[in-house]
C-alpha positions in Angstrom: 281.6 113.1 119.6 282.9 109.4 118.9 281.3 107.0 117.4 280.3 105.3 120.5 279.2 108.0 122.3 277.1 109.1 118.6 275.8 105.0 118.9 274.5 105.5 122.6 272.5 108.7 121.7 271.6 107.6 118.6 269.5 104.4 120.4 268.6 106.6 123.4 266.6 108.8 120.8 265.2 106.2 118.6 263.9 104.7 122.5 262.1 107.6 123.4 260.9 108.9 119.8 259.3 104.8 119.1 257.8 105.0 122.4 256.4 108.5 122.3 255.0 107.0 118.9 253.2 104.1 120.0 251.9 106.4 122.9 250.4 108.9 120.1 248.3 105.6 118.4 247.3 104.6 122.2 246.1 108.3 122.4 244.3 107.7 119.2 242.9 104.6 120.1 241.5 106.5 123.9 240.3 109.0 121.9 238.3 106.5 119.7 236.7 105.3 123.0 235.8 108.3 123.9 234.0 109.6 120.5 232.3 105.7 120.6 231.1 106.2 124.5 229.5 110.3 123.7 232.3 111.4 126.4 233.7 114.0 124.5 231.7 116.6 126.6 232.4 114.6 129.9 234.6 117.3 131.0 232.9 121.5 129.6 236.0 123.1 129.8 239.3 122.6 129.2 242.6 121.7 130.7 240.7 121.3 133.9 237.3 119.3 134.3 234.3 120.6 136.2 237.2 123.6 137.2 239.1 121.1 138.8 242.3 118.9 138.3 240.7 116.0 139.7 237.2 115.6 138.4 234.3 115.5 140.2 232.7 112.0 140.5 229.2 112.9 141.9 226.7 115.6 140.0 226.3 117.2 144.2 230.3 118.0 144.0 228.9 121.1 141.4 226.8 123.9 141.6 223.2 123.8 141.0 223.3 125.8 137.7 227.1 124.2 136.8 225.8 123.7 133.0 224.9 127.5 133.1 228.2 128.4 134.2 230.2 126.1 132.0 227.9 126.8 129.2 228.9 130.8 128.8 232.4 129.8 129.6 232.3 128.3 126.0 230.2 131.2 125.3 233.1 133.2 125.7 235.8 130.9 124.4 234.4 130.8 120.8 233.8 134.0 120.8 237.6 134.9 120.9 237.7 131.9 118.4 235.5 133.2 115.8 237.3 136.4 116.2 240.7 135.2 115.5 239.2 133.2 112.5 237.7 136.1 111.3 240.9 138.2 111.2 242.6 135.2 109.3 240.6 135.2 106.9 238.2 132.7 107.6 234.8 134.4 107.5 232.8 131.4 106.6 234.1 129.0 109.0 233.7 132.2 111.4 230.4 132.7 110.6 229.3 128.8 110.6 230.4 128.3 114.6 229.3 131.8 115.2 225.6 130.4 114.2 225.6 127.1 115.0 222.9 126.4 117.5 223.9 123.3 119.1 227.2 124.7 120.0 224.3 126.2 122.7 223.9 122.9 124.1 224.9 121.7 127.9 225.4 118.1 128.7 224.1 117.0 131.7 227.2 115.5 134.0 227.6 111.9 133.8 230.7 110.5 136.4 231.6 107.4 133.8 232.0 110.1 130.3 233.5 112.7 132.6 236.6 110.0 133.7 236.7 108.5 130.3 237.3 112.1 129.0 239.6 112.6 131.9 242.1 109.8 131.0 242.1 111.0 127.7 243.2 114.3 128.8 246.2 112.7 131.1 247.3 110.9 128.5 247.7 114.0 126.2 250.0 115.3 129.4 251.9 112.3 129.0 252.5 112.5 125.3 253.7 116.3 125.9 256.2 115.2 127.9 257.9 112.5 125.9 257.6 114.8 123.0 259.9 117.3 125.3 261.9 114.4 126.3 262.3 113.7 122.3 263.3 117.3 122.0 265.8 117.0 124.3 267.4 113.8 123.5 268.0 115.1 119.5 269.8 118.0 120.7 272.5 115.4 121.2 272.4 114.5 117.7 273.0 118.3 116.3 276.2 117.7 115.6 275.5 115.0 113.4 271.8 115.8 111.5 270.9 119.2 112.5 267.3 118.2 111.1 266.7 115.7 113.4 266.0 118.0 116.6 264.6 120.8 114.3 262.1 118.0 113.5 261.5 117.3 116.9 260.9 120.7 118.2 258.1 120.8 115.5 257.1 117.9 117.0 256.9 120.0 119.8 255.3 122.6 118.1 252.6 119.8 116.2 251.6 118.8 119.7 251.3 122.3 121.6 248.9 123.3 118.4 246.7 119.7 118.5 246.1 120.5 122.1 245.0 123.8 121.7 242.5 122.5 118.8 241.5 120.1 121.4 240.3 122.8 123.2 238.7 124.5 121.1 236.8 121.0 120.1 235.5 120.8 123.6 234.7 124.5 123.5 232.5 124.1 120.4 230.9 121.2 121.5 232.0 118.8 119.3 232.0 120.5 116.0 232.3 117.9 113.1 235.2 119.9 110.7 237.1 120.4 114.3 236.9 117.0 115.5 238.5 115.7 112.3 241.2 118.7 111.5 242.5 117.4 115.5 242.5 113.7 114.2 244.1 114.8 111.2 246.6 116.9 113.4 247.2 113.8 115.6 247.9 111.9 112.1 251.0 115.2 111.2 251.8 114.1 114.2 252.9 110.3 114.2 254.6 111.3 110.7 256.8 113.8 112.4 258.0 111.2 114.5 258.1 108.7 112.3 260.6 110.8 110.2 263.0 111.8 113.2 263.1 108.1 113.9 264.1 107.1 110.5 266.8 110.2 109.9 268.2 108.7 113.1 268.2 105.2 112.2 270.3 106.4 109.1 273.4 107.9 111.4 273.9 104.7 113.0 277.1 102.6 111.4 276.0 99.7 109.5 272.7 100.6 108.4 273.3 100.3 104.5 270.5 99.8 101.7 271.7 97.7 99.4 268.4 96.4 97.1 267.9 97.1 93.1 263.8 97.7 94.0 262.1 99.3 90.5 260.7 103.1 91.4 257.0 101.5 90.7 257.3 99.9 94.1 257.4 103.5 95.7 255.1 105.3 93.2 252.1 102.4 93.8 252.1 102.7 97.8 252.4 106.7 97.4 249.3 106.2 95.5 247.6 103.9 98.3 249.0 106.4 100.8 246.8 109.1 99.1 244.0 107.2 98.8 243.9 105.9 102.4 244.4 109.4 103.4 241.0 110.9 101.6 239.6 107.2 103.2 240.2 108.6 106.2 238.8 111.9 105.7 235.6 110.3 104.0 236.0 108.2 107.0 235.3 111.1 109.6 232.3 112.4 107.4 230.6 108.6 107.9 231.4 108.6 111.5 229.8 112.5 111.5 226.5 111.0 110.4 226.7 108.2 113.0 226.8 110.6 115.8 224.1 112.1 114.5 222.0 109.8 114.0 223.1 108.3 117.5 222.0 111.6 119.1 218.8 111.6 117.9 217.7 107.9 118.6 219.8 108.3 122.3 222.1 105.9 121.3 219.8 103.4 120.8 218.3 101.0 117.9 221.9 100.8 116.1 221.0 97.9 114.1 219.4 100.7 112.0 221.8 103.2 112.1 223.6 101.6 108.6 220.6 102.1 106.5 220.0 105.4 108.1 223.3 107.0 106.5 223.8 108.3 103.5 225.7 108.5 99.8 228.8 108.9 102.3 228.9 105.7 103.5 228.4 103.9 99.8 231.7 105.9 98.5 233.5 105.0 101.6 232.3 101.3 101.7 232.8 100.8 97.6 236.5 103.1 97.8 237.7 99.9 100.4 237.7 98.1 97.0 239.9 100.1 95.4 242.4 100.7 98.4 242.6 96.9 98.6 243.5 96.7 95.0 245.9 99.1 94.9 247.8 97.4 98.3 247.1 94.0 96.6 249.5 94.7 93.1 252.2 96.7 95.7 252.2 93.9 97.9 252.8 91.4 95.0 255.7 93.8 93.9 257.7 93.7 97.0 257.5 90.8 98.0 259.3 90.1 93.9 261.3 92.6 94.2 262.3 92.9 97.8 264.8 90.8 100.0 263.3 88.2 102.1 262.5 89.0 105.8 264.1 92.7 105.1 262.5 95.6 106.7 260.8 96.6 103.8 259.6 92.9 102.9 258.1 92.2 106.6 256.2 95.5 106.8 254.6 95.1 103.8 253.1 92.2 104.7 252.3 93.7 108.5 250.6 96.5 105.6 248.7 93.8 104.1 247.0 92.2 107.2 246.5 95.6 109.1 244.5 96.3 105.7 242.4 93.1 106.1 241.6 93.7 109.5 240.7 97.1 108.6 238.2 96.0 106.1 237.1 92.8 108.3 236.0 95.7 111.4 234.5 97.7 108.9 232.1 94.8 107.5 231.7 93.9 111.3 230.1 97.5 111.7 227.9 97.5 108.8 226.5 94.1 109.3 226.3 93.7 113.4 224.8 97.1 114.2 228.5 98.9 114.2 229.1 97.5 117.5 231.0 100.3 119.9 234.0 98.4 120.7 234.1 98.0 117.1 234.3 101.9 116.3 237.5 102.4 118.2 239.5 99.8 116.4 238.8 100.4 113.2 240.0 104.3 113.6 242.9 102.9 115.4 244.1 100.2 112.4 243.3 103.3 109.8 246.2 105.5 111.7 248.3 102.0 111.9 248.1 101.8 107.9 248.7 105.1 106.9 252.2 105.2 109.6 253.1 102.0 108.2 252.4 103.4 104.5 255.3 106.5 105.2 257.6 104.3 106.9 257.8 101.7 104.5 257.8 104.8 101.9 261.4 106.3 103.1 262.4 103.0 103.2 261.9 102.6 99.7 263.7 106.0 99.3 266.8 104.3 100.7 267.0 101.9 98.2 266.1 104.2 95.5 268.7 106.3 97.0 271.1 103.4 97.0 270.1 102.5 93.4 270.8 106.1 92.2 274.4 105.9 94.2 275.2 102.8 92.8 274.7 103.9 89.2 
């Protein structure tokens, strides 16, 4: 393969695998939308809806006991579940969805959660098949970095698995742990891609790192990458709480919901401080020790602001009622912060790369 030949599949990869990222965050962002809306259980069962590929959009389109029927489908569905959790080892976990009462209960149907659920679901499809159109685009770039489509068909692999957990989220109506392992999943996901897309980057001629940047730059943000991580996960437990508490006043009187929650939402409030902090002495770092407008330079300051904005939606939340538009958004900039985080990180570990070459 010549070089221009190598070029051309090079930038037809790095089109499809940047796309099928920002598809993945959309996904996120939908999937926000649907957790803010209660249309997670728009559609019982899963891949179809209602039994159907095209949804239903009136309650008379279903049979008279349809939550009956849907209901011991699920029945069913975690019961092969719990099995296979069982036989892994997982007795507790088993035991927990195996016991857990409101897995037992049936949403009515509503036309607006079932199509917001719906488009969800479609957009999953689509995601499925970029990730196979990534697959099959690195196979071009064997020859070059075997890793890059051995990466991609774990991509593959990532996104085959989060849509199975997707089903089984559905299947146990909701269950808190399950609906954040799938976010965190989703997460595995954009950092797979991220990594393909970088390895690729790498191949193509010209791209040399030539920066002296001090190891501290790279050791701080791994540090805030850690930390936004377990933000995220403490994150998931605050927005557990807010469903709820949103299911028990029927979505109503959210101007209370805030003084309703717990010690949860103090930690996660208080630890924005300290993510800040730590973002605040890395960002003062590169931008000293990092070329002007370089990659590494810009996208630490697109880190900074996508950090204030995080913080500026979360204050939003706790002091107007967390307003539902609101929820989605936030969830989406966390994602946006921790992919940023790992791409600026193996850019850091080209110019400590170059620095070690150098020497």
């Amino acid at each position: 393969m010549n070089q221009s030949t190598t070029n051309t599949s090079i930038n037809s990869f790095r089109r499809v695998s940047t796309l099928t990222v920002i598809a993945v965050y959309f996904l996120i962002l939908v999937g926000g939308i649907v957790r803010s809306t209660g249309s997670g259980m728009g559609c019982p069962d899963w891949p179809k809806c209602f039994g159907s590929v095209i949804p239903p959009t009136h309650v008379d389109q279903l049979p008279v006991n349809y939550q009956e029927i849907y209901l011991q489908k699920r029945i069913a569905k975690n019961e092969r579940f719990v099995a296979t959790l069982d036989k892994l080892g997982f007795k507790e976990k088993a035991n927990q969805i195996a016991n857990d009462k409101s897995i037992l209960v049936e949403e009515e149907f509503n036309a607006t959660k079932t199509w917001i659920e719906y488009i969800n679901r479609l957009l999953g499809v689509v995601i499925g098949l970029l990730i196979i159109l990534t697959v099959w685009k690195s196979f071009k770039l064997w020859k070059v970095d075997k890793w890059i489509p051995i990466y991609s068909l774990v991509s593959l692999v990532l996104v085959l698995f989060t849509g199975w957990i997707g089903s089984i989220v559905v299947s146990t109506n909701l269950l808190a742990w399950m609906i954040t392992f799938h976010m965190l999943l989703a997460l595995a996901l954009v950092g797979v891609l991220l990594y393909v897309n970088h390895r690729s980057e790498r191949l193509q001629k010209g791209h040399v790192v030539k920066a002296d940047v001090p190891s501290k730059i790279q050791w701080v943000l791994v540090l805030g990458t850690v930390l936004m991580l377990v933000q995220v996960v403490l994150g998931t437990q605050v927005r557990e709480q807010i469903d709820q508490i949103s299911f028990v006043l029927g979505d109503l009187f959210r101007e209370e919901w805030i003084d309703r929650l717990g010690v949860d939402f103090i930690i996660h409030r208080s630890f924005s401080i300290v993510l800040l902090g730590v973002h605040i002495l890395y960002f003062i770092w590169a931008f000293r020790y990092t070329v002007r407008r370089s990659k590494v330079n810009l996208w630490s300051q697109v880190l900074m602001l996508v950090i204030l904005l995080e913080i500026a939606t979360g204050i939003g939340m706790a002091y107007f009622g967390i307003p539902a538009f609101l929820q989605p958004i936030h969830l989406l900039l966390g994602s946006l912060i921790l992919g940023i985080q790992f791409m600026l990180i193996l850019q850091l570990k080209d110019h400590l790369q170059f620095k070690l070459n150098s020497n």
